[in-house]
N, C-alpha and C positions, 0 to 999 in steps of 0.2 A: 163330717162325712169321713169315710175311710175312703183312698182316693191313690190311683197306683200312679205316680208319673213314670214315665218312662225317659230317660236321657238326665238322671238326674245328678251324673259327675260331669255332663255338659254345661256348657252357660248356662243358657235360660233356663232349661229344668233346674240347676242347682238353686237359682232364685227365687224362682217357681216355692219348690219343695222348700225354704227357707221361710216365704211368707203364709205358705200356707199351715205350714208347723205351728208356727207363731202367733197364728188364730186362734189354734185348740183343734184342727181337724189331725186327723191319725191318716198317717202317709208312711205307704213304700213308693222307694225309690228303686229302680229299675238301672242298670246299664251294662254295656258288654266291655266297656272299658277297653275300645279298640287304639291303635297307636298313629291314627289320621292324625294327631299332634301331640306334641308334648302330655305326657303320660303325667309328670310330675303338675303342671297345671288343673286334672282331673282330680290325683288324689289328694292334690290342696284342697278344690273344694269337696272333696269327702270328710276328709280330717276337720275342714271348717265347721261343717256339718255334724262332726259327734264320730263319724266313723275310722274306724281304726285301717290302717291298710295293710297290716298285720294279721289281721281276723277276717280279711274276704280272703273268699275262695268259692268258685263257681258254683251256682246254682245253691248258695248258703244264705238265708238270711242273716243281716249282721245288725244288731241293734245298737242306737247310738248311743256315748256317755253322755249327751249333752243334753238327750231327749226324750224321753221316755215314749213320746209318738214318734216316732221317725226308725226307719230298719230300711234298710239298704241288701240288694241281692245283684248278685254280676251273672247279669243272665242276655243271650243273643232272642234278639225277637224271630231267629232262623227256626231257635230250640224248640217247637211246635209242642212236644210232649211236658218237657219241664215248666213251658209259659203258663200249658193247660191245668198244669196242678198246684202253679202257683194262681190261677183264677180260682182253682173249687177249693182252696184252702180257705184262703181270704177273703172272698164274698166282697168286690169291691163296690162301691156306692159306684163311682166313679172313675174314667181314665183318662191320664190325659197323655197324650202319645208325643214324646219330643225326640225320642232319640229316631237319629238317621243317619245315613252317611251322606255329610255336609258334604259342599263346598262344588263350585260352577266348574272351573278351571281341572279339578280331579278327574272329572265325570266325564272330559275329554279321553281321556288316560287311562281310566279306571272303571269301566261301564258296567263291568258283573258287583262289584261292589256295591252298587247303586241298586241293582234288580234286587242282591240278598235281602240286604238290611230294609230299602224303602218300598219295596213290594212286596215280596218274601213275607218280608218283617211284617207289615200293614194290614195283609189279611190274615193271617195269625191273632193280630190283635182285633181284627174283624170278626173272625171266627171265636175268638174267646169271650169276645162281648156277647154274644149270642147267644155261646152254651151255656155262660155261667149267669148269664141275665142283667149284666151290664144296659141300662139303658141311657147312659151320658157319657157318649165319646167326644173330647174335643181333642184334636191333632195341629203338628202342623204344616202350615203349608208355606209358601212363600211367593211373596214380589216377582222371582225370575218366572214364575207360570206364566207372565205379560207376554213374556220373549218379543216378537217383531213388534205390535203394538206400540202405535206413536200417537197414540189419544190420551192427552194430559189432562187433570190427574187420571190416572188408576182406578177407576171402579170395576167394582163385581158384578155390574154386569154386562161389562165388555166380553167379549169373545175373547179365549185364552189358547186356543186351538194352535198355534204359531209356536213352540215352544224355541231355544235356541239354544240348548244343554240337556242334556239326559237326564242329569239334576232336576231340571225346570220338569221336562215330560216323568219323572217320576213321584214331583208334588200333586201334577194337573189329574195322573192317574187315582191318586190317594184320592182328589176330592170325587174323582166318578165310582171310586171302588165304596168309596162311603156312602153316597148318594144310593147307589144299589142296595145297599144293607139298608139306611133307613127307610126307601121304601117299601122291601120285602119282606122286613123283619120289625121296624116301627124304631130304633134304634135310634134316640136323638143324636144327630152327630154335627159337627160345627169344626169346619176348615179354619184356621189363621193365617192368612197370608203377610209374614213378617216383611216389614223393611229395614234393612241394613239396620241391625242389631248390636247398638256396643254398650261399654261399660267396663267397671270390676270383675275383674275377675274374666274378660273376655277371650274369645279364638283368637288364639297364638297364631292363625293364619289368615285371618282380617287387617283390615289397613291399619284402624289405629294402634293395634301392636306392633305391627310389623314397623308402623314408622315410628314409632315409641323404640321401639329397642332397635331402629337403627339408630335415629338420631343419638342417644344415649352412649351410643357405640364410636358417634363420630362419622359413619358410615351413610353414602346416598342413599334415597330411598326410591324406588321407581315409581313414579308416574304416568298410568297408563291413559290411553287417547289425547296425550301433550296438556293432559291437564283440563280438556273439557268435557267432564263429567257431573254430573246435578246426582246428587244420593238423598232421598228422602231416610236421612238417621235419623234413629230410634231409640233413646235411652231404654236399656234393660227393664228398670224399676215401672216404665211406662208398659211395656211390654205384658209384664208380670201382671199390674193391674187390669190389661185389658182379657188377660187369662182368666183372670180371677174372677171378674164378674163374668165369662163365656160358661165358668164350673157352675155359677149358683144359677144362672140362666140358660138349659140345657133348649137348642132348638125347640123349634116348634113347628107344625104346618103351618104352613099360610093358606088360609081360605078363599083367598084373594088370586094364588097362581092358577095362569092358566098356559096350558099345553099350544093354545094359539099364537100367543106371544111369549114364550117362555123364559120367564128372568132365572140366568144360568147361579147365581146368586142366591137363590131362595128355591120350595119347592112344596108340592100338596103334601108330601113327606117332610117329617120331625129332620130337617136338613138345614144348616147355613152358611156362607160365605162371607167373612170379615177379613179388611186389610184392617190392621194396625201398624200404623204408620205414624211421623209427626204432622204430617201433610204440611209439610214447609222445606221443601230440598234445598241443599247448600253446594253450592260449586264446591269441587276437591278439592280448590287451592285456597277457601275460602277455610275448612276444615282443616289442611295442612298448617294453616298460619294458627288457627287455635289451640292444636299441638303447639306449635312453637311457641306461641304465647303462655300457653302452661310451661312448659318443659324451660322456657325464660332462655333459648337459643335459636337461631338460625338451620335448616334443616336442606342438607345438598340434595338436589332434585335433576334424577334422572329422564328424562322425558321419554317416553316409548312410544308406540302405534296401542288404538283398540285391539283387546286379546279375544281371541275367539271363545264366545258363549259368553260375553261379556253385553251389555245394553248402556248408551250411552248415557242414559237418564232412570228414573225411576221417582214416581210421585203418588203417592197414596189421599186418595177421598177415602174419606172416616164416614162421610154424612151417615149412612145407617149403624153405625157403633154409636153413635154421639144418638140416634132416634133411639133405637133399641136399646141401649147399656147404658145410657148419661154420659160417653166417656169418652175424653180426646187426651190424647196423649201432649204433651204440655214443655218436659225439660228442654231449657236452652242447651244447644251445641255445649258451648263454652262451660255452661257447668256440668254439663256429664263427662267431658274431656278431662276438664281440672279431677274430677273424682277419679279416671281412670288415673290417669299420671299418679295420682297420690296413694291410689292402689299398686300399681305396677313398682312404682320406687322401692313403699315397702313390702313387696311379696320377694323381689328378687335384691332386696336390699341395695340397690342402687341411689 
């Protein structure tokens, strides 16, 4: 397939767009190359990828040396006119929408950021699927849509209406503004709802970096709600695969929903609702010590209060990924940790 990701100097899209290359499908990667974190972290994974960060330049296709399918463009999902004529150039099979402006704690802070890029951005890419005949949109969504939500684990088809971060109410928005298009327009589309996502190569403003390169530093690492928090994490490569079978399997109706009982999850429209998760959460302190157990040091722990927009827990039900797609996400803690740390040492040579 020809296949546009979008966020592909991000984490996940950069993995995403790595294993999808490596299939034999033809991919552009998509991203606006904003400076929410370390800039040099993004154009590692460009360069990893084939692309030169000498040869982008906005709204420029860049083709990789590495790969003859793979072409990179530094484009804002805001750009409405250049997104549109990069849709009627390319004639994509497929899209799959990752870039956003991340992160819980920003969104406090930073609320117009959130509208551009995850709104803004979302019906552009709505609207481009449309004109240019896109009929397989998967996006993503995330775990914080739970917000107040204390029904363990997590299924889709709880009620998500509670958000507690602008972040969260701008995932919850995507899946209703999708849900719209596939009814009105037939437009197979399928939500992701990630949970805490790490790995190689991860967000410089996630925990396991953050305590990675304090400890490393010699430096505490804060601790927030004194340490009792449950994270259903999520190895990247798990991730990546539960994408992967969401591309070759584009929603469907369900013949089966009905308007009387209505599962928010599914729908009479080409729609769907997947967590991907490990569905196995780990105390923080229990993840802190696996760090340290990689890392083969002791690691000083600052104790703090819950930060606002934050959820004390988070636990993902897979059941209909595992009915629908064959597929449960699988990596132990301990070796996707060990992998980061052996990433991390060597990307910043520590």
């Amino acid at each position: 397939m020809k296949i546009l990701i979008t966020g592909t100097a991000g984490f996940i899209g950069f993995h995403l767009a790595n294993k999808l290359i490596a299939r034999g499908d033809e991919v552009v990667g998509l991203d606006a190359i904003n400076d929410y974190y370390d800039q040099n972290v993004k154009y590692g994974r460009l360069e990893f990828a084939g692309i030169d960060q000498s040869q982008i330049e906005y709204n420029k296709l860049v083709k990789s040396s590495k790969n003859p399918n793979y072409r990179f463009i530094q484009l804002q999902l805001e750009d409405k006119e250049n997104l549109y004529k990069l849709f009627e150039a390319e004639k994509f099979d497929a899209v799959c929408n990752l870039a956003a402006q991340a992160g819980v704690r920003y969104s406090i802070e930073n609320p117009m950021a959130y509208i551009d890029a995850n709104i803004v951005g979302f019906i552009n890419i709505l609207e481009a699927c449309r004109h240019y005949g896109v009929n397989n949109l998967s996006y993503a969504s995330s775990s914080s849509v739970y917000g107040l939500n204390e029904s363990y684990p997590f299924s889709t088809s709880n009620n998500v209406d509670h958000p507690m971060s602008l972040y969260a109410a701008s995932k919850k928005s995507n899946e209703l503004m999708a849900h719209t298009y596939s009814h009105l327009y037939g437009i197979s589309t399928t939500g992701l709802r990630f949970f805490t996502v790490y790995g190689p190569w991860g967000r410089p403003d996630m925990a396991l970096f953050l305590f990675t390169k304090a400890a490393l530093k010699g430096k505490p690492i804060k601790v927030f709600n004194n340490g009792e928090m449950l994270r259903d994490f999520t190895y990247v490569d798990d991730i990546v695969e539960g994408i992967t079978r969401v591309i070759d399997n584009p929603a469907q109706p369900n013949t089966e929903w009905s308007g009387n009982n209505p599962d928010p999850s599914t729908s009479s429209a080409p729609y769907k609702i997947y967590n991907i998760g490990n569905n196995n959460p780990v105390k923080l302190m229990d993840f802190i010590e696996a760090i340290e157990k990689a890392l083969g040091k002791t690691i000083e722990k600052q104790m703090l209060p819950l930060q606002a927009g934050d959820v004390p827990a988070t636990y993902a039900n897979v059941d209909d990924l595992v009915e629908n797609l064959g597929y449960k996400p699988s990596t132990p803690v301990q070796q996707g940790i060990d992998n980061f740390v052996a990433w991390y040492r060597d990307f910043f040579k520590v």
